[in-house]
C-alpha positions as CSV (number, residue, x, y, z in Angstrom):
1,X,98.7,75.6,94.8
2,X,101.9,73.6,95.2
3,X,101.5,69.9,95.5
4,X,104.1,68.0,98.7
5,X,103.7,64.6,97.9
6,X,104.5,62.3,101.3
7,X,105.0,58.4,101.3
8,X,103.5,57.7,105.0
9,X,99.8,58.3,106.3
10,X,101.2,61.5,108.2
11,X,103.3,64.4,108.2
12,X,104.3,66.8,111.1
13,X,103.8,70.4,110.3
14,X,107.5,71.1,111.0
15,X,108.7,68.5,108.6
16,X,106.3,69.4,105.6
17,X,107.9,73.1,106.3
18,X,111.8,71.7,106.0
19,X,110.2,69.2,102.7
20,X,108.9,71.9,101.1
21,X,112.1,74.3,101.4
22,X,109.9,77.2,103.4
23,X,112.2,76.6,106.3
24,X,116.0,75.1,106.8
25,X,115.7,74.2,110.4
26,X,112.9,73.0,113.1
27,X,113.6,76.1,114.9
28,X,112.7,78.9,111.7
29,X,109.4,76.5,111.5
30,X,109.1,77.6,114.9
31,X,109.4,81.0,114.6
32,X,107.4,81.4,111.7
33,X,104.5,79.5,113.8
34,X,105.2,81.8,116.9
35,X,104.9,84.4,114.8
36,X,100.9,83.2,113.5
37,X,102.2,83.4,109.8
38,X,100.8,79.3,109.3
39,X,97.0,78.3,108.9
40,X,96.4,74.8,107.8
41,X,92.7,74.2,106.6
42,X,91.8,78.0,107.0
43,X,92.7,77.7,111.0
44,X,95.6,79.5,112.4
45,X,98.6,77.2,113.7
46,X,101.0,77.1,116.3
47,X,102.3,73.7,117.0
48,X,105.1,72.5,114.9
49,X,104.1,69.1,115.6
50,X,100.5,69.1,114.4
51,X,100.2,66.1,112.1
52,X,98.7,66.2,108.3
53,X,97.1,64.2,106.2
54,X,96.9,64.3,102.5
55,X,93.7,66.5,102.2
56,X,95.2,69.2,104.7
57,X,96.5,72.6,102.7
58,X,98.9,74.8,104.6
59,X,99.2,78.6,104.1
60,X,102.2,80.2,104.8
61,X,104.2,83.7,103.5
62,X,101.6,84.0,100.7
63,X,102.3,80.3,99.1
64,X,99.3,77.7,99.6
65,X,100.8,73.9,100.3
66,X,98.4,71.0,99.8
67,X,99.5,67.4,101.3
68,X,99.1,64.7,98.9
């Protein structure tokens, strides 16, 4: 599991995408969510702007993300 440190309370789901180098742009993220290839906590996700918090891990093309 790869480790995204963040320095606020929050991070959208779009951002923690670009900050993690699975995406270049806001619109791949939304493809890729469109497309129901992104689970955070085990739960299927479709809004780019759905905010985590450290705790939340992310699933997406095979590679497990958890917000720290």
């Amino acid at each position: 599991m790869r480790e995204i440190p963040i320095t606020t309370d929050e991070i959208r789901l779009g951002q923690l995408l670009k900050l993690a180098g699975i995406v270049e742009q806001g619109s791949d993220a939304r493809i890729l969510l469109a497309d129901g290839d992104v689970t955070v906590n085990g739960e299927q996700e479709t809004r780019r702007g759905r905010r985590l918090r450290p705790g939340d891990e992310v699933m997406v093309e095979g590679q497990s993300i958890r917000v720290v």
